[in-house]
C-alpha positions as CSV (number, residue, x, y, z in Angstrom):
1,X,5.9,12.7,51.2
2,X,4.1,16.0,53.0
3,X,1.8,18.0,53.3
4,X,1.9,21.5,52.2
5,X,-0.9,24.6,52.1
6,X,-0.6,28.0,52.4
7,X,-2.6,31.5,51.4
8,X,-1.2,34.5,48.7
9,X,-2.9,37.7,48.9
10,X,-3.0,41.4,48.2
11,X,-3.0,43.0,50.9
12,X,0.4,42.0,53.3
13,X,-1.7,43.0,56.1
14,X,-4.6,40.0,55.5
15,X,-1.7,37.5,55.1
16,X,0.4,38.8,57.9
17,X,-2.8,38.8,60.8
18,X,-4.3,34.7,59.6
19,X,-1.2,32.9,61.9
20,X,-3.5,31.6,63.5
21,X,-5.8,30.0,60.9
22,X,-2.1,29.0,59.4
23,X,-1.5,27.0,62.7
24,X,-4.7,25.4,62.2
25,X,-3.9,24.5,58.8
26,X,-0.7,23.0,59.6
27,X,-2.4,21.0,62.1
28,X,-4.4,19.1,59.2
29,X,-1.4,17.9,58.0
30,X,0.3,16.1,61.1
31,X,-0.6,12.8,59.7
32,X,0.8,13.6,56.2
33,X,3.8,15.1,57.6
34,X,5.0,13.9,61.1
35,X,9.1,14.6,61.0
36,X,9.3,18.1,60.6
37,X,7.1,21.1,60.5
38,X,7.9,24.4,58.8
39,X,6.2,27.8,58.3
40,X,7.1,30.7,55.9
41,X,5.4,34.4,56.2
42,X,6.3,37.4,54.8
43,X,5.0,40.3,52.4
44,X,1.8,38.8,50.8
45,X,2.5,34.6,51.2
46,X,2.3,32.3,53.7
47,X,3.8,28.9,53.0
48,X,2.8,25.9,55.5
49,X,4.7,22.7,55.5
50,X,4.7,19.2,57.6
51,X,7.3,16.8,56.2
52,X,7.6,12.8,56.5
53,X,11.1,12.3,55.4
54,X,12.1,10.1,53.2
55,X,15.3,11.5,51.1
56,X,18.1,13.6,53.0
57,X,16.8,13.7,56.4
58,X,18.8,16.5,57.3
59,X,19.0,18.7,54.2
60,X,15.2,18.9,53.4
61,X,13.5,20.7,55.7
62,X,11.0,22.8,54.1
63,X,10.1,25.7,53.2
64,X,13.0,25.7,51.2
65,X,14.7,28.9,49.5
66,X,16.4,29.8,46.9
67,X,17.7,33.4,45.4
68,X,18.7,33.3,41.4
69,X,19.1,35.9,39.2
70,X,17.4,38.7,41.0
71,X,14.4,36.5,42.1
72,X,13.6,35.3,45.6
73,X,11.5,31.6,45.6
74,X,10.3,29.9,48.3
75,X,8.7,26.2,47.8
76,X,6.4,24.1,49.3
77,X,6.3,20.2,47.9
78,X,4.3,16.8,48.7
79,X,6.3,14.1,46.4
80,X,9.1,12.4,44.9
81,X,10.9,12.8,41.7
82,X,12.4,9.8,40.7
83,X,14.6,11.3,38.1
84,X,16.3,13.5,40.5
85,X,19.9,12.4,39.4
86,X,19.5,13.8,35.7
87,X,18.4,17.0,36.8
88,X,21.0,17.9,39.1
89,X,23.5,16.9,36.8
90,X,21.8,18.9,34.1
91,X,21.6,21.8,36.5
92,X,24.7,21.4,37.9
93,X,26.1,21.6,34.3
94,X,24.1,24.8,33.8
95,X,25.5,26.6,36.9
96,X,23.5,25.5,40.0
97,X,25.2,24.3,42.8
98,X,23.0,21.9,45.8
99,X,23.7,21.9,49.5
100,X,22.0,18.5,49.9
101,X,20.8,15.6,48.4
102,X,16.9,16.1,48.2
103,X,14.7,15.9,45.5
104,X,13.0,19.2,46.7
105,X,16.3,21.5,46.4
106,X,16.2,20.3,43.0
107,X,12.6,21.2,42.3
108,X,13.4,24.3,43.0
109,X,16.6,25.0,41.6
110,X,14.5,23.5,38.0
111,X,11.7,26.4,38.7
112,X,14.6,29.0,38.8
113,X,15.7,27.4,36.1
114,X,13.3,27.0,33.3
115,X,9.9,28.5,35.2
116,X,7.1,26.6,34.1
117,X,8.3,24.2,32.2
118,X,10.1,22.3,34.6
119,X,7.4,20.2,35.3
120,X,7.6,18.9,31.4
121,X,11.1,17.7,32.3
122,X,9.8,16.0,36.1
123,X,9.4,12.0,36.2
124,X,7.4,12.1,39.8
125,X,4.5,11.8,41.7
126,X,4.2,16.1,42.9
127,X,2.1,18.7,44.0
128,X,4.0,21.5,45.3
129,X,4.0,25.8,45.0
130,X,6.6,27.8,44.7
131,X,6.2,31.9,45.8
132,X,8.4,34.1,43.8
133,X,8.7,37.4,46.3
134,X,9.2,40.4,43.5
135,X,6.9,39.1,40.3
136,X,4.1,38.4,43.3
137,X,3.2,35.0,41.3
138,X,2.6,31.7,43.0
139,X,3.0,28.8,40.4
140,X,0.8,25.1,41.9
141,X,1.4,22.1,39.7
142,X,0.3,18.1,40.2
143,X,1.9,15.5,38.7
144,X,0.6,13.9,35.7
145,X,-1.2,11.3,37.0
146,X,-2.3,12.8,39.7
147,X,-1.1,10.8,42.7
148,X,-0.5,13.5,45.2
149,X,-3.3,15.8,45.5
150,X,-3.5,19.3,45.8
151,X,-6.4,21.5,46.0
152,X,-7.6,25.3,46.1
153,X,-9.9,28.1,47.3
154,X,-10.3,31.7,45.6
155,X,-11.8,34.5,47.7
156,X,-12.2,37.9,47.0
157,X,-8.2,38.8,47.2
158,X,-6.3,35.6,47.9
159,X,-5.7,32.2,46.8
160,X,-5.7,29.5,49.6
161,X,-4.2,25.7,48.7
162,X,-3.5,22.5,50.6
163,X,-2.7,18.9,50.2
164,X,-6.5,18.1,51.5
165,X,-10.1,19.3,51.7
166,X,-9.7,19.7,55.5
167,X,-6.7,21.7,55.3
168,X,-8.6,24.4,53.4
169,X,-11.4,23.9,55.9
170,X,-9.4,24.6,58.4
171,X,-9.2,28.5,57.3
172,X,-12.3,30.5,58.3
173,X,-12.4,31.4,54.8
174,X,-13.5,28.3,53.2
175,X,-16.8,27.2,55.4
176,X,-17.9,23.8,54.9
177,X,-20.8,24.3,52.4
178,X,-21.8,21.8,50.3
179,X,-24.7,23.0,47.3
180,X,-26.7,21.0,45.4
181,X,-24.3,20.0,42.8
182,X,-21.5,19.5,45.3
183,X,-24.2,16.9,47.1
184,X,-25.1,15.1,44.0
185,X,-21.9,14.6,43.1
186,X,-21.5,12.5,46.6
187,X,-24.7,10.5,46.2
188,X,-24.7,10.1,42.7
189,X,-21.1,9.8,42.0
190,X,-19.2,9.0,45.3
191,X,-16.5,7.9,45.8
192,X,-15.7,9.1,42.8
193,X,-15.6,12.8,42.4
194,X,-15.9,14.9,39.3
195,X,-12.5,16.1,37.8
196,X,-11.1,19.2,39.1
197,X,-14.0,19.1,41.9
198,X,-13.4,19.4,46.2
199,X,-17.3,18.7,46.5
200,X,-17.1,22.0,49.2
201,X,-18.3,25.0,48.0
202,X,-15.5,26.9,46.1
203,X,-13.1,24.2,46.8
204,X,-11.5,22.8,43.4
205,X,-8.8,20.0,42.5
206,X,-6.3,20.8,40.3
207,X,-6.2,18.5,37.6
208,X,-3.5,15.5,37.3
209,X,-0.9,16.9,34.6
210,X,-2.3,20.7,35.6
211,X,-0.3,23.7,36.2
212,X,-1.7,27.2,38.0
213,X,-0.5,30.8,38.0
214,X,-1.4,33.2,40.7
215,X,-0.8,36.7,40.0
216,X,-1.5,38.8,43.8
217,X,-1.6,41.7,42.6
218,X,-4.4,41.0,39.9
219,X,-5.8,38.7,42.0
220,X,-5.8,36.4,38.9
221,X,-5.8,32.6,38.5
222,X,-4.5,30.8,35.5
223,X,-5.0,27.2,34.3
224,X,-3.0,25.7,32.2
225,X,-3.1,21.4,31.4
226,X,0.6,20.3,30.7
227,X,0.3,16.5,29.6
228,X,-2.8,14.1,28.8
229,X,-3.3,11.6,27.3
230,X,-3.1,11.5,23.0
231,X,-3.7,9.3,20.8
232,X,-1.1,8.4,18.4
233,X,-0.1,6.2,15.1
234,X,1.7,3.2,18.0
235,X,5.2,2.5,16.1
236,X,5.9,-1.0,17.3
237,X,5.4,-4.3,16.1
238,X,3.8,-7.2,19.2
239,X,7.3,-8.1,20.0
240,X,8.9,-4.3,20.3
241,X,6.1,-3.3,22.2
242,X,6.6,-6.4,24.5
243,X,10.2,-5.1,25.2
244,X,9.4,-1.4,25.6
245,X,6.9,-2.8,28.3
246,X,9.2,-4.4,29.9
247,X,11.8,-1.8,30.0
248,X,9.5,0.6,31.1
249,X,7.7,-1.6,34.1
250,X,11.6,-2.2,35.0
251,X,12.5,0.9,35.5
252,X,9.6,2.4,36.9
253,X,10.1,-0.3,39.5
254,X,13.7,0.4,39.9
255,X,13.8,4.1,39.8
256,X,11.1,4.4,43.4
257,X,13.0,2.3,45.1
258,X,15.4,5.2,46.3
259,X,14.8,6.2,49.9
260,X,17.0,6.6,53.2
261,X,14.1,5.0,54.8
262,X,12.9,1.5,55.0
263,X,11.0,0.6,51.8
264,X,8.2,-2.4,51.7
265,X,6.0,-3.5,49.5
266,X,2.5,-4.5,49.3
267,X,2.2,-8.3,48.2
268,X,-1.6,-10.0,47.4
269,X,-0.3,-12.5,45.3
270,X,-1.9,-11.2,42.0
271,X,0.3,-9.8,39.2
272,X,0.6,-6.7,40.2
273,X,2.0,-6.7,43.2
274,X,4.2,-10.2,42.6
275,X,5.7,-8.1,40.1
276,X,7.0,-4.7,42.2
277,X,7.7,-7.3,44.8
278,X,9.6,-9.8,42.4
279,X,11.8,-6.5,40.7
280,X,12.3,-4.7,44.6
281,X,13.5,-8.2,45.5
282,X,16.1,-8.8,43.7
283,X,17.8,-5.5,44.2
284,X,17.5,-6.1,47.7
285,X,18.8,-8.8,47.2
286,X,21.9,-7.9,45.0
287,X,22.5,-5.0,48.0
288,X,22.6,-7.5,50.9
289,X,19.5,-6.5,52.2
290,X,15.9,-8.3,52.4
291,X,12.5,-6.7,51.7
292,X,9.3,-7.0,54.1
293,X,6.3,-7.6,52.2
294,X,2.7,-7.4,53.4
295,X,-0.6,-9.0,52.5
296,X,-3.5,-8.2,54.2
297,X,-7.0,-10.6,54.7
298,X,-9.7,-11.2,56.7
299,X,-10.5,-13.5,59.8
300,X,-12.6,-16.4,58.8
301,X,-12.5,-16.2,55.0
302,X,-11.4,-19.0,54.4
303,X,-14.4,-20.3,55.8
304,X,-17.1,-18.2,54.4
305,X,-15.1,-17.0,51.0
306,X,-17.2,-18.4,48.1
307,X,-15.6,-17.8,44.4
308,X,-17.7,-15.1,41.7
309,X,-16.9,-13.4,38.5
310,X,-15.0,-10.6,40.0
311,X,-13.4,-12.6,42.9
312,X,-12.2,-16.5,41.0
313,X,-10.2,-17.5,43.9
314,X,-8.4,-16.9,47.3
315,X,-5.2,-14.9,48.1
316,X,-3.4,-17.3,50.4
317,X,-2.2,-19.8,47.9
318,X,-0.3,-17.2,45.6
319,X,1.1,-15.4,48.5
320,X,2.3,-18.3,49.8
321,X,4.1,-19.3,46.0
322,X,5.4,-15.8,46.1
323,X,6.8,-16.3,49.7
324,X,8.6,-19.3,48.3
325,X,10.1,-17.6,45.3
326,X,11.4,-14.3,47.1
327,X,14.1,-13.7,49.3
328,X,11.4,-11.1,51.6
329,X,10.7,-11.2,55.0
330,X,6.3,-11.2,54.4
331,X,3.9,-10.2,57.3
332,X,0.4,-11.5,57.0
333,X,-2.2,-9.1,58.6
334,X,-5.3,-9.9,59.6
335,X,-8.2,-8.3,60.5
336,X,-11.5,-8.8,62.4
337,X,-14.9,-6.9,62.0
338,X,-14.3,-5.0,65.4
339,X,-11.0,-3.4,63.2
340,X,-13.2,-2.4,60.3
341,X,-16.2,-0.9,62.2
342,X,-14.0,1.9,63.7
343,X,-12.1,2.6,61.2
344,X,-15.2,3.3,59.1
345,X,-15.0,6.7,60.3
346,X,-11.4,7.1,60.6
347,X,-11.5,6.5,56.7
348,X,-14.0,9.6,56.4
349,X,-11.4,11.9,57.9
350,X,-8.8,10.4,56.5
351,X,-10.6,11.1,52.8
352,X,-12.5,14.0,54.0
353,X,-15.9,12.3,52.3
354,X,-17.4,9.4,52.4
355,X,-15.2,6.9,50.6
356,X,-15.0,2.9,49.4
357,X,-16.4,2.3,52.7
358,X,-14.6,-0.8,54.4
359,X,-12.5,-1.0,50.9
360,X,-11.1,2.3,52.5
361,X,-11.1,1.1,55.9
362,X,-9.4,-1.8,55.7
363,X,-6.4,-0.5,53.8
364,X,-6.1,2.9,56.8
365,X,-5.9,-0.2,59.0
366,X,-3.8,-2.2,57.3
367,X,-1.1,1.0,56.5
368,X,-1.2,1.3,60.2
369,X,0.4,-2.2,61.1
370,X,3.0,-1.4,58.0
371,X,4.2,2.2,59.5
372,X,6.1,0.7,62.3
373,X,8.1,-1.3,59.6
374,X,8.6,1.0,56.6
375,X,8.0,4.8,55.6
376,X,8.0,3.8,52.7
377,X,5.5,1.0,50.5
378,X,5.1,0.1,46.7
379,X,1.7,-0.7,45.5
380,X,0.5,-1.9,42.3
381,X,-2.6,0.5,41.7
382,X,-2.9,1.6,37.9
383,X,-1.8,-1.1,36.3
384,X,-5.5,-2.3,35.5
385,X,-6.6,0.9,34.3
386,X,-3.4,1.3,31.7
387,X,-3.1,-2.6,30.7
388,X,-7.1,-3.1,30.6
389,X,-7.7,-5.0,33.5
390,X,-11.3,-4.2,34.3
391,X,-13.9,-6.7,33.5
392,X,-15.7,-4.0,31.6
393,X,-12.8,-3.8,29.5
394,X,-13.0,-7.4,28.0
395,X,-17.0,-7.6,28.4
396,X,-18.7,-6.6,25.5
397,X,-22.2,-6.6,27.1
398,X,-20.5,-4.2,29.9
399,X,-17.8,-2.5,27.8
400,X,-20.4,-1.3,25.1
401,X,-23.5,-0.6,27.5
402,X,-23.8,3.4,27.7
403,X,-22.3,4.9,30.6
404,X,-19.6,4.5,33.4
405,X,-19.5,0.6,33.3
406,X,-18.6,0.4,37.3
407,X,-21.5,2.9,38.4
408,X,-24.4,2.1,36.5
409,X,-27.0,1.9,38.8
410,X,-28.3,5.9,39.2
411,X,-31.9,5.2,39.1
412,X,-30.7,2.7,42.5
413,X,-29.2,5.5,43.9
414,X,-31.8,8.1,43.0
415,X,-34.4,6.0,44.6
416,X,-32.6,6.4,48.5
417,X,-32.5,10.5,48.1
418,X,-35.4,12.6,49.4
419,X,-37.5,14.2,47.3
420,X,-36.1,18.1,46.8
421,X,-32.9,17.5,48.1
422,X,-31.1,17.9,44.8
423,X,-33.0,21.1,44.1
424,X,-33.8,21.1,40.1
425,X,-31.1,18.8,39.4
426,X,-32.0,15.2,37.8
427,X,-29.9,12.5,38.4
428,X,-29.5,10.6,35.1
429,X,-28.5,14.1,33.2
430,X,-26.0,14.7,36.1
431,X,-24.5,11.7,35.8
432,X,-25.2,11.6,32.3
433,X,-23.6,15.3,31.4
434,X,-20.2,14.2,32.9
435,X,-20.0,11.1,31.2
436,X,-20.7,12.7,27.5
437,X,-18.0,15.5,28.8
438,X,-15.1,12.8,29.3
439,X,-16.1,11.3,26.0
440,X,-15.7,14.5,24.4
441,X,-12.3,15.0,26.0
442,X,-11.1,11.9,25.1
443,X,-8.3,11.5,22.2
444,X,-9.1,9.4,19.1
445,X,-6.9,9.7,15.9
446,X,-9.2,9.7,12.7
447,X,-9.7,6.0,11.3
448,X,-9.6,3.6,14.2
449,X,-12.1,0.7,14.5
450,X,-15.0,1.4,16.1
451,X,-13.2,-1.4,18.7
452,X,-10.3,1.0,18.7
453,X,-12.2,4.1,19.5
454,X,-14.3,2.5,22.3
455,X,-10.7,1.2,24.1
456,X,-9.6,4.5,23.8
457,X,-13.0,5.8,25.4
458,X,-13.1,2.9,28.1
459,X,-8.8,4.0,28.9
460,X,-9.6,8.2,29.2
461,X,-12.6,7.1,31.3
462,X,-11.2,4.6,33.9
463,X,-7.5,7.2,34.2
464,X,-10.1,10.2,34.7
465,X,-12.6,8.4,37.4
466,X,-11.9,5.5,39.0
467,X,-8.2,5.3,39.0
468,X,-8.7,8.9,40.7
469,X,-10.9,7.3,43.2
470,X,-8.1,4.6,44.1
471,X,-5.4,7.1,44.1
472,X,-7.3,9.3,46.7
473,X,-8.2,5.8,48.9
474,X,-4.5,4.8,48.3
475,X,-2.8,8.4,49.0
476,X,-5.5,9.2,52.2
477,X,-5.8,6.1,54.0
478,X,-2.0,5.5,54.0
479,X,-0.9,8.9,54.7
480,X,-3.3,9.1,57.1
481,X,-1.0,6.6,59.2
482,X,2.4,8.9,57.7
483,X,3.4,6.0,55.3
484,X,4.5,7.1,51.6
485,X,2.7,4.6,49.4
486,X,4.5,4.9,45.4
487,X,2.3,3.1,42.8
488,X,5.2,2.4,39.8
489,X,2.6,1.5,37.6
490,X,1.5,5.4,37.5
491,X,4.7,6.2,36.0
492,X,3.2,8.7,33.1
493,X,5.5,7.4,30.0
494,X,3.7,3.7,30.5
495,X,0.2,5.4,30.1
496,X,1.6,7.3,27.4
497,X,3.0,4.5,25.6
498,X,0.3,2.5,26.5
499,X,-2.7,4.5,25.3
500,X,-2.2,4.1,21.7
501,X,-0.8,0.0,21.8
502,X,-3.8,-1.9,20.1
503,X,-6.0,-3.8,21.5
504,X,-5.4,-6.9,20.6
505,X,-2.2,-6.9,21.5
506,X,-3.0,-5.9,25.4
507,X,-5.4,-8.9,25.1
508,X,-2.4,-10.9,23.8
509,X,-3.9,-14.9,24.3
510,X,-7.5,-13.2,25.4
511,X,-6.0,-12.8,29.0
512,X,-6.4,-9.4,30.7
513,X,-3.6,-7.6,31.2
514,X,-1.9,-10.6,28.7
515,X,0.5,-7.9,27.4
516,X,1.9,-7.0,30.2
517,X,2.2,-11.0,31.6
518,X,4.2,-11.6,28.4
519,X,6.6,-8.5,28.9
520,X,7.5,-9.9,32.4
521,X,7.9,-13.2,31.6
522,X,10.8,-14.5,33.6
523,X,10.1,-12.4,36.6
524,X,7.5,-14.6,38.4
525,X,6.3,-18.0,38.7
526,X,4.4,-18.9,35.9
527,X,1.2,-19.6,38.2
528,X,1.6,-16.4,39.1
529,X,2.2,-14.5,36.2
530,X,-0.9,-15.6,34.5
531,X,-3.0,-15.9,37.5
532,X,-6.7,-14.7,36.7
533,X,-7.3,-11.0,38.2
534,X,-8.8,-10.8,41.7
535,X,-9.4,-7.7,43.1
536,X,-8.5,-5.9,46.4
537,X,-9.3,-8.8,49.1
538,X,-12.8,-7.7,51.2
539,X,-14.2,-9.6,53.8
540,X,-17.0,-12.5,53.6
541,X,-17.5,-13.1,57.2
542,X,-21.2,-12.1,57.9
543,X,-20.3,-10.9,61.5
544,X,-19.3,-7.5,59.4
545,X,-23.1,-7.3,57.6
546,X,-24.6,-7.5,60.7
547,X,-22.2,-5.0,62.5
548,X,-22.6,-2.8,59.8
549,X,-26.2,-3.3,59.6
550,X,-26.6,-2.9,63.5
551,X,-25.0,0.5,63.0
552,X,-27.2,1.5,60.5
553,X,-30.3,0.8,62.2
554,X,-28.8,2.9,65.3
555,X,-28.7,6.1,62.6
556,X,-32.7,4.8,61.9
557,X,-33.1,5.3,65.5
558,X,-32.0,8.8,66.1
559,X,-34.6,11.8,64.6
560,X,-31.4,13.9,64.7
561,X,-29.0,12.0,62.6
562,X,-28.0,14.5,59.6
563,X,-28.5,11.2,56.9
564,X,-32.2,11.0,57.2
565,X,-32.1,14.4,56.2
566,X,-31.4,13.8,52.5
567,X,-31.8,10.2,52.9
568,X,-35.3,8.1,52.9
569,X,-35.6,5.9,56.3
570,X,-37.6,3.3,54.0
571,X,-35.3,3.1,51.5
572,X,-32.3,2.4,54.0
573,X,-34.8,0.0,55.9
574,X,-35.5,-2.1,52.8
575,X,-31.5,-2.3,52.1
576,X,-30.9,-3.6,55.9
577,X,-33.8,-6.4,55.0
578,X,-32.1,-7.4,51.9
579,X,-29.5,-9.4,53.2
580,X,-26.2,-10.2,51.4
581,X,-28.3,-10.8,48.4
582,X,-28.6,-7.1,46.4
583,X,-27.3,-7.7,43.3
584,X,-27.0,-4.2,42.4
585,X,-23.3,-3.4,43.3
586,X,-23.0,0.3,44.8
587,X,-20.2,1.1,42.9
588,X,-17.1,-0.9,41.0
589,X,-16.7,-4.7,41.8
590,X,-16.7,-4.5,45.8
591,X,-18.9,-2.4,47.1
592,X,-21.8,-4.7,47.7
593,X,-24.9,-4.5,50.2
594,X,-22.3,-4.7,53.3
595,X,-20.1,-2.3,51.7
596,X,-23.5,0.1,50.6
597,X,-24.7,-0.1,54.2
598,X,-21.3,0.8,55.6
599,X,-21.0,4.2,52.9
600,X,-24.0,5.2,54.3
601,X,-22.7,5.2,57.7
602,X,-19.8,7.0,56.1
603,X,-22.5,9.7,54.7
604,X,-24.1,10.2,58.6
605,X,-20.5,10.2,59.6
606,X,-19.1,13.3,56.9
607,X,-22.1,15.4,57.6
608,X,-22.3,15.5,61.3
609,X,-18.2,15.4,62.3
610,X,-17.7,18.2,59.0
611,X,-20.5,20.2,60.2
612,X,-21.5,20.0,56.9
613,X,-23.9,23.1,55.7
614,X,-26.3,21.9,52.6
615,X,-27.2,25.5,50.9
């Protein structure tokens, strides 16, 4: 994984006198990419790179260039492709020859190749940009998923991209102005963000499965979506689907587990994770080698952890079967309030917004005790979103209630905002117009059950917003500490496959996620497989409310904190006086009145360290 930016222009002259903003660019990206650093600049393009290697540390220094066929292309790539052995063979067979072993000279050797369509023939988690010299056309693409991010500016002659908000920030072209629409979208959405949206003024997201064309001299940008998701007549019987399922979980596992680095993997005990552990195991295992697994959890849960709907029971005891059952060295981390606090703010910069609060925090902390161990992690993100996880999946009150089913408190959140700060924008038709636009969006062949069409709804919803929220926490917070997290359960042909598999077959024996616990049976322990879901561990101890709190009521304190601003002091002083006791959940299962508190600390945090300009 990497980081990559870099600016195209009209003018050679613009391009050729901005080294220094380029420097400063590059310098965003030391976290992502703390091996190597590489610069390209020449005629109208400047390509930026900072690598963290992880495939052919010797032969994959970027930028990387290539001359074919009376074309000169440079690239610049964040990502893996994890069916890098095809191509080359199919390249090699079509009269490409490689220096190396990386997955990058292939990249580019496929975009000499077939131009835009290579990215239909990529299995991979990508954002990259490749400059070709004589047509003067920069082509940006993201993976399908959109696991790596990658996102752009436009001014008046040029087109300026990076791997993060700050990157772009970082070029005195891109100020850090946030308008009204850009702000509610952080108090009335956040953490989420709305597709295709940087929340910065002229700072935009390309889409997951989303190509761009740049043509210099026209100074013209062109969008293009590649792959979503479409609904389709599903051709399997239960127990054919149960064996594609399994085929495809097995070698989505199998394929990211190629690296000349150490890999690890992430292990909570839930099914997840016990299953990328259980597959990276035994092919450790098989090679003479032993995996390092890591769980992370809280000091003093144990004593203060008290079961609910969302959260049925401890970690511990499953990690500890899963210990037994697998050949891994595991590392249990722990962490303590005076961890979290800090690392509130680290999480902001990490995420360049205000994110899942300690949700966030904790995992930038916990990525941090990993790095010294592997460059490489597996995580099981995704899988809950594809297999229908959520509890607003199986929850008929929640899963037929109008509206995102983990944010559906607006007219909570509208009552902390000041009066005027949105301009003429009203929160429940903001919130409102972007739900009705993903439901518009979303692919339903004609005749399904009025079940069927909602689980098609509740899937394009939950893959367009809140797995992109834990794909940002997941890709910030660990590259943050230069640790390539893959999440196998993002490969796209599950979520294709997946999408159109009926219902009650991914209910299979009313369990959630019971299709895919019957695909992998064999793989775990039965007490694991069909353990009940638990979410990402938080903490219970009540030392953290009151940290978090005391923090808070420090903000209160100071007339020149930038929160108070947009935010009323009596509405934050009534959520410090309500204890652990809100029921209204800020947003998704976690985020709670200590986690609420703490994104509000986030919020001071973002608009006083960005410098943040509200126009």
């Amino acid at each position: 994984m990497c980081g990559i930016a870099g600016q195209i222009g009209r003018d050679p002259r613009a391009i050729q006198g901005r080294y220094a903003a380029y420097c400063a660019m590059q310098r965003t990206l030391a976290r992502r990419g703390p091996d190597q650093r590489g610069m390209y600049i020449s005629g109208r393009a400047a390509l930026i790179h900072a690598r963290l290697a992880v495939v052919d540390l010797e032969n994959g220094c970027q930028p990387m260039q290539l001359d074919w066929q009376g074309e000169s292309y440079t690239v610049v790539y964040n990502g893996e492709l994890y069916n890098t052995p095809e191509l080359r063979a199919l390249l090699e067979r079509r009269g490409h020859t490689f220096t190396g072993r990386s997955d990058t000279e292939v990249l580019l050797h496929a975009y000499a190749e077939w131009g835009i369509s290579c990215v239909e023939r990529f299995n991979g988690i990508f954002a990259f940009a490749v400059w070709a010299a004589r047509a003067g056309t920069l082509f940006l693409a993201r993976d399908r998923c959109g696991v790596k991010p990658l996102f752009y500016a436009l001014t008046d002659d040029s087109l300026l991209f990076g791997s993060e908000i700050k990157t772009l920030l970082a070029h005195p072209a891109v100020p850090p102005r946030v308008d009204a629409r850009g702000l509610a979208e952080v108090l009335l959405l956040g953490p989420g963000r709305a597709p295709g949206s940087g929340v910065f003024q002229n700072v935009h997201e390309l889409l997951p499965g989303q190509y761009a064309l740049y043509e210099a001299d026209e100074g013209r940008l062109l969008l293009h979506r590649y792959w979503q998701l479409v609904d389709h007549e599903h051709p399997d019987d239960f127990p054919a689907t149960v064996r594609r399922v399994r085929d495809l979980v097995m070698d989505a596992i199998q394929r990211q587990l190629v690296s000349d680095v150490p890999v690890a993997a992430f292990l909570s005990g839930g099914l997840d994770s016990s299953l990328i552990s259980a597959v990276a195991d035994a092919d450790f295992t098989a090679r003479g080698q032993t995996l390092q697994t890591f769980s992370v959890g809280y000091k003093d849960n144990k004593r203060y952890f008290h079961a609910t709907r969302f959260q049925p029971g401890a970690d511990a005891p499953f990690i500890r079967r899963m210990n037994e059952f697998l050949h891994a060295e595991h590392h249990w981390v722990t962490l303590d309030t005076p961890d979290l606090v800090p690392a509130l703010y680290e999480a902001v910069e990490a995420r360049d917004l205000p994110g899942m609060a300690d949700v966030d925090a904790s995992l930038l902390v916990f990525c941090r005790v990993i790095k010294p161990h592997a460059t490489v992690a597996l995580s099981g993100e995704c899988a809950d979103e594809i297999f229908g996880g959520y509890p607003w999946y199986r929850d008929p009150t929640i899963r037929e209630k109008y509206g995102f089913p983990w944010a559906q408190s607006t007219a909570y959140r509208a009552g902390f905002i000041r009066p005027g700060v949105l301009g003429g924008i009203e929160p429940e038709a903001f919130v409102d117009s972007w739900y009705r636009r993903t439901l518009e969006q979303t692919s339903v062949r004609p005749g399904l059950s009025s079940l069927e069409r909602r689980m098609r709804q509740m899937m394009n919803l939950n893959f367009t917003w809140f797995m992109q929220t834990l794909l940002d926490r997941k890709d910030r917070m660990s590259m943050y500490s230069g640790l390539e997290v893959r999440v196998p359960f993002c490969d796209h042909r599950i979520a294709e496959y997946l999408y159109s598999v009926p219902w009650d077959y991914k209910d299979y024996q009313g369990k959630e996620k019971g299709l895919l616990r019957e695909a992998m049976q064999g793989v775990l322990p039965q007490e694991v497989l069909w353990r009940k879901k638990s979410p990402y561990p938080k903490t219970w101890n009540p030392a953290y409310l009151e940290a978090v709190s005391e923090e808070l009521k420090k903000v209160l304190a100071d007339p020149a904190a930038p929160l108070l601003g947009i935010i009323r002091a009596d509405a934050l002083e009534t959520l410090l006086a309500s204890g652990a006791d809100n029921p209204v959940p800020w947003y998704g299962q976690l985020m709670t009145t200590p986690q609420t508190i703490a994104w509000f600390l986030q919020l001071n945090h973002w608009l006083q360290a960005y410098k943040v300009e509200l126009v």
